[in-house]
C-alpha positions in Angstrom: 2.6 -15.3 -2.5 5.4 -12.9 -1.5 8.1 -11.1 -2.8 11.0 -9.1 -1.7 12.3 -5.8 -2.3 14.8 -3.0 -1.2 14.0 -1.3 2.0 15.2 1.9 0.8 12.8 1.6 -2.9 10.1 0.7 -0.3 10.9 3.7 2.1 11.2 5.8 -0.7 8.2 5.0 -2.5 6.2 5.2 0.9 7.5 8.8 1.8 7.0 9.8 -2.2 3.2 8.4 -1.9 3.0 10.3 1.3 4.4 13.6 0.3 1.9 13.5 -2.7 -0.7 13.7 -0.7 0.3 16.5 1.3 2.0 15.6 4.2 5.3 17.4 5.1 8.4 15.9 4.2 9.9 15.9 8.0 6.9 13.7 9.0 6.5 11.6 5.8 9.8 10.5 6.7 9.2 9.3 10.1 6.2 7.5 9.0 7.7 5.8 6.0 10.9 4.7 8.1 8.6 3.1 10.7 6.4 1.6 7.7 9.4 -0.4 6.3 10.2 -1.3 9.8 7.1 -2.9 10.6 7.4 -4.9 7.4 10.8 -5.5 8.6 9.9 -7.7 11.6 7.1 -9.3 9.4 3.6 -7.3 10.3 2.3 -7.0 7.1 -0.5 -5.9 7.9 0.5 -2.6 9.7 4.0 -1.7 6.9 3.3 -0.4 3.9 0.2 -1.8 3.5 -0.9 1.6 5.1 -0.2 3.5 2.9 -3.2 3.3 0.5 -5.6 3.9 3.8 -3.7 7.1 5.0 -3.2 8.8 1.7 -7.4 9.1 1.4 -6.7 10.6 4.9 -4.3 13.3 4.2 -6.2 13.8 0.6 -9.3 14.8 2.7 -7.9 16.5 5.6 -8.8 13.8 8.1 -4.7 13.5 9.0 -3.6 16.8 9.7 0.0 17.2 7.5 1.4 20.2 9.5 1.6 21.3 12.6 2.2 19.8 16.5 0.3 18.3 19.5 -0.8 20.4 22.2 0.2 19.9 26.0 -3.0 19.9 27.9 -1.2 18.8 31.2 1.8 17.9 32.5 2.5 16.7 35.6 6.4 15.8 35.0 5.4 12.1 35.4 1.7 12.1 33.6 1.3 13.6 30.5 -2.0 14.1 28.4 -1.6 15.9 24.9 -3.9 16.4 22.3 -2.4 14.8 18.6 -4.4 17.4 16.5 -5.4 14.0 14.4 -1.0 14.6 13.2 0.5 11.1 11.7 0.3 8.4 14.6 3.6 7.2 13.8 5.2 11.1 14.3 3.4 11.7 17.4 4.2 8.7 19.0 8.0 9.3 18.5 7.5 12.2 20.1 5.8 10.7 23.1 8.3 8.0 23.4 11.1 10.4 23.6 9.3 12.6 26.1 8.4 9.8 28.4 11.8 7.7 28.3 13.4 11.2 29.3 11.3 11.0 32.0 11.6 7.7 33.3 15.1 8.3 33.1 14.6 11.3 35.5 11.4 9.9 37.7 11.6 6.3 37.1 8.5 6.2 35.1 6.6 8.1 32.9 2.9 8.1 31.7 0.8 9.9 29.3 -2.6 9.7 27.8 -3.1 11.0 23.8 -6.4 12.0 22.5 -7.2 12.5 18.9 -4.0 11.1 17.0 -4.3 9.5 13.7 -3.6 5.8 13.2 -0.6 5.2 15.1 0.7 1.5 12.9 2.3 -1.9 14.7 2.7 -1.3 18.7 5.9 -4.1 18.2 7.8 -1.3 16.1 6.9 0.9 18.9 7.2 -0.4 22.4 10.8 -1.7 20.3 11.9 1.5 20.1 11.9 2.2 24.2 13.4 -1.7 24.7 16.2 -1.5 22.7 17.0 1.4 24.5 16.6 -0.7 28.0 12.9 0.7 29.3 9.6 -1.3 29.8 7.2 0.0 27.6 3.4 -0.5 27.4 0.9 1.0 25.1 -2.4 0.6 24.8 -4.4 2.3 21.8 -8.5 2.3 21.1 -10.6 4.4 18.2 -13.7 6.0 20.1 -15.1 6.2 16.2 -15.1 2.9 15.4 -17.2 0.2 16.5 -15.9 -3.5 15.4 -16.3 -5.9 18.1 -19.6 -6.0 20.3 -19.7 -6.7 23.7 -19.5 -10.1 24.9 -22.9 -11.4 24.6 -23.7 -8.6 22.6 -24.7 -8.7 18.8 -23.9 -4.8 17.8 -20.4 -3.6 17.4 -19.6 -1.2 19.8 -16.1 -1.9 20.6 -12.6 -1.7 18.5 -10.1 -3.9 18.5 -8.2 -2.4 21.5 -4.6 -3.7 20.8 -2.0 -3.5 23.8 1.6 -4.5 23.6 4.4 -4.5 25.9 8.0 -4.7 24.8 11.0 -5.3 27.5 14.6 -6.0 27.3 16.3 -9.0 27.0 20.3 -9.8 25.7 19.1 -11.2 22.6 16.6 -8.9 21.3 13.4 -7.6 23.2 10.2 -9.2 24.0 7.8 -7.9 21.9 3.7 -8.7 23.2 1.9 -7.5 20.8 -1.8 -8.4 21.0 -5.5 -7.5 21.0 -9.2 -7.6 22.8 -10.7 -9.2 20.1 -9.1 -12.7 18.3 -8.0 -10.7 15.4 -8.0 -7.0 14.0 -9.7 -4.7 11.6 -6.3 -5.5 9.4 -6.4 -8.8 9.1 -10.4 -9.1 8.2 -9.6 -6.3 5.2 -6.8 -8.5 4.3 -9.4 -11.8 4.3 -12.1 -9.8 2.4 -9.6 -8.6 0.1 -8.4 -11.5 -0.8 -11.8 -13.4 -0.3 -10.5 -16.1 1.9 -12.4 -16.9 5.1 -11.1 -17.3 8.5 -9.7 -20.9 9.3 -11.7 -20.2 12.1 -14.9 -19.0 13.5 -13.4 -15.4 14.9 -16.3 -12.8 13.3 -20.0 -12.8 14.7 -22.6 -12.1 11.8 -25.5 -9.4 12.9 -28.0 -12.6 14.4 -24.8 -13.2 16.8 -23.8 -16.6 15.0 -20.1 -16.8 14.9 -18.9 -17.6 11.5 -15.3 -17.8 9.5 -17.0 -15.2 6.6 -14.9 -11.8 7.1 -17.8 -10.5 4.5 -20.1 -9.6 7.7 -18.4 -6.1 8.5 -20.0 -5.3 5.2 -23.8 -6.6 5.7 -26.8 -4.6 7.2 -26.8 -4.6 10.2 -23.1 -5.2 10.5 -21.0 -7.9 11.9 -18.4 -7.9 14.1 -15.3 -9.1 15.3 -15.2 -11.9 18.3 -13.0 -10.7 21.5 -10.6 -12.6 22.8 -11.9 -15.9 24.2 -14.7 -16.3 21.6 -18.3 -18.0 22.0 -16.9 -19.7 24.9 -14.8 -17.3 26.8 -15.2 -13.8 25.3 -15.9 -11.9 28.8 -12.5 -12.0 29.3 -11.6 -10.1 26.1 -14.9 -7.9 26.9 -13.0 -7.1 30.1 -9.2 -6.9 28.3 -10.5 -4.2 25.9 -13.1 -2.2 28.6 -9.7 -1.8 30.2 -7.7 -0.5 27.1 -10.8 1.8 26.5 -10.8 3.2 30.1 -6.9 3.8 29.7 -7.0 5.5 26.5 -10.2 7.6 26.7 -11.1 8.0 30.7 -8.1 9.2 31.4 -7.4 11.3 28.1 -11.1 13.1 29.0 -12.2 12.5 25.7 -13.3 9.7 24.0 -17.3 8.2 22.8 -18.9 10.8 24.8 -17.9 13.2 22.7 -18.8 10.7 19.2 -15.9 11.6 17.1 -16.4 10.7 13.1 -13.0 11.3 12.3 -10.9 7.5 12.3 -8.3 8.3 14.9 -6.6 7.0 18.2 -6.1 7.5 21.7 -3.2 6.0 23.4 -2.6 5.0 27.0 2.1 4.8 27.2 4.0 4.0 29.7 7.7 3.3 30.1 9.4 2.2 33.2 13.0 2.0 33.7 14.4 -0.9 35.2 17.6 1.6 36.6 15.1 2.5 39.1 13.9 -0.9 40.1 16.7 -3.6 40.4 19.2 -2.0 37.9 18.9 -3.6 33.9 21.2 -6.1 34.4 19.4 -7.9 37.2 16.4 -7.5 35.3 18.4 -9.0 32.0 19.3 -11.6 34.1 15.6 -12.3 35.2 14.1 -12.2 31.5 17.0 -14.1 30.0 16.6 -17.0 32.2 13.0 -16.9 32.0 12.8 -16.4 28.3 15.5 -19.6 28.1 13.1 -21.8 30.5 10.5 -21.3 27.9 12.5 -22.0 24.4 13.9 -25.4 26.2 10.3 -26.7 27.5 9.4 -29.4 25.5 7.4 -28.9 22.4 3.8 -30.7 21.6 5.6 -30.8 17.6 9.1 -30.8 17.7 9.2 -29.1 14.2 7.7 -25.8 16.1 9.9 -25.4 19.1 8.6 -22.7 21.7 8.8 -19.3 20.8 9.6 -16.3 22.7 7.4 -13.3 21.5 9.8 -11.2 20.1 11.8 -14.1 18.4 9.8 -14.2 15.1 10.6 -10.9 14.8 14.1 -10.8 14.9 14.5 -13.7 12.8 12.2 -11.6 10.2 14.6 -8.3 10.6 17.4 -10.6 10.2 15.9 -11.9 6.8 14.9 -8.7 5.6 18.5 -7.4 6.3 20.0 -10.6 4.3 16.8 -11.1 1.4 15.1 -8.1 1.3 11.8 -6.7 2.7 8.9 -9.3 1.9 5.3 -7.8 0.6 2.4 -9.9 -0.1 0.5 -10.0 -3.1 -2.0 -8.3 -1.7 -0.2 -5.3 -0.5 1.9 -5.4 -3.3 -1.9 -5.1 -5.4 -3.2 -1.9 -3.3 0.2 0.1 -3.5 1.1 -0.3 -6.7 -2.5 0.8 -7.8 -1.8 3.5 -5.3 1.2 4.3 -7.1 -0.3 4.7 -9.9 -2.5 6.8 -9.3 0.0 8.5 -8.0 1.9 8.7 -11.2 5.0 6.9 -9.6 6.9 4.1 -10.0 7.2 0.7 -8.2 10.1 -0.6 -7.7 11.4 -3.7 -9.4 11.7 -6.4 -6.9 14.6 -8.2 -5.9 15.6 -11.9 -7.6 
């Protein structure tokens, strides 16, 4: 079950929720505002469903509420800084500006972020640099957590190690948006919350059975997540998130070796600009054509037409413009018992 409401009650509760628990009003709003817009183009999982996780995190210090990112290098073109464990969503708007500047200068742009907090939906990100006519890839890993064992493997070791890449096209952008493993540390909280299993076997229980019971992450030993490809082909998602691990903690110079305990992210960013290539309208006219080829091939059902990633999220903004923001029951469950703890309101959702 869903229901709608009013993206400014749902910023403003967000930012209220997060200003409660002690983080400054100038970041609170960045991370609210990117929040509601992940909702907005229908990632549930990563809007304000946060909230509830991070204010725990500012409450005990593990997200720092004040404060900036260091510089540790800067080679005009490659970055690496240091997040200080600051609000993912407010240092990546800081890194996205930084690199596009770049890229508009150089071409390209790349940098490498060690110890930021949480840093939400890549979609809402990589967005942000292709509506604004770059390429942009980011890749993000946890070197705390350990969710998804090696392919083969029975012990979590691995996170989920999402990677998105979002690109102009006339329309709206494509937004790629996926993971290593079939499905995220999100989406299993979501299943165990609401006690539904998977519709398919995508966790591996601690004997290395592969099951649809999202309960094995709490077991002893624990379970894990599948990668990519599952029992039969996992080694490739083995390989995809080796790769998102080597980009986000080899070349930030800090990642397992050093065992952090703190839940956190490093991030591997780059944005390209297509000025500096072919020029953006020749690169338009490649991804418009391309992205047309694949909505007209013939669909296996023709109730579900081929999608371009990117398309279910516009057609979600434009709802949420027209209807109001949806939240699921069981977001709607966690923040309002957030909010009242709290000692705030919830807003009263639209008819």
């Amino acid at each position: 079950m869903t229901q709608r409401f009013d993206r400014t009650a749902l910023f403003t509760l967000a930012r209220d929720l997060l200003t409660g628990a002690g983080l400054e009003k100038a970041k609170a709003d960045i991370v609210a505002e990117l929040l509601i817009q992940t909702d907005e183009i229908g990632v549930t999982t990563h809007g304000i469903s946060m909230v509830p996780y991070y204010v725990p995190e500012l409450k005990a210090g593990n997200m720092t509420t004040t404060g900036s990112h260091d510089v540790i290098a800067d080679n005009k073109v490659t970055m690496l800084w240091d997040g200080n464990y600051l609000p993912g969503h407010w240092v990546m708007t800081q890194a996205l500006e930084t690199c596009m500047a770049r890229a508009a200068e150089f071409g390209m742009a790349a940098m490498a972020i060690r110890r930021s907090h949480h840093i939400g939906c890549l979609s809402a990100l990589t967005r942000i640099a292709a509506m604004r006519g770059y390429v942009c890839y980011i890749a993000t890993s946890d070197p705390s957590g350990e969710w998804v064992a090696p392919f083969g493997g029975t012990e979590p070791l691995l996170t989920p190690n999402p990677w998105a890449v979002g690109y102009p096209a006339t329309d709206h952008p494509v937004l790629i948006d996926t993971c290593a493993s079939i499905t995220t540390v999100s989406k299993v909280r979501e299943h165990i919350n609401t006690g539904v299993p998977f519709a398919h076997e995508w966790m591996l229980d601690n004997t290395g059975h592969a099951t649809t019971d999202p309960t094995v992450f709490n077991t002893t030993p624990k379970g894990s997540i599948l990668p990519v490809g599952g029992m039969d082909h996992g080694h490739k998602g083995f390989a995809m998130g080796l790769m998102v691990e080597m980009l986000t903690q080899a070349l930030a110079a800090h990642g397992r070796v050093e065992a952090p305990t703190r839940w956190g992210a490093n991030v591997f960013l780059q944005v390209l600009d297509p000025k500096a290539f072919g020029g953006l309208d020749a690169f338009k006219a490649q991804t418009d054509h391309l992205n047309a080829a694949c909505r007209a091939n013939t669909p296996i059902d023709a109730a579900r037409p081929v999608r371009v990633p990117g398309d279910r999220a516009a057609s979600a903004r434009a709802a949420s413009a027209s209807k109001g923001v949806v939240v699921v029951d069981e977001v709607l469950t966690r923040v309002a018992a957030c909010a009242t703890d709290a000692g705030l309101t919830m807003p009263t959702p639209l008819s």
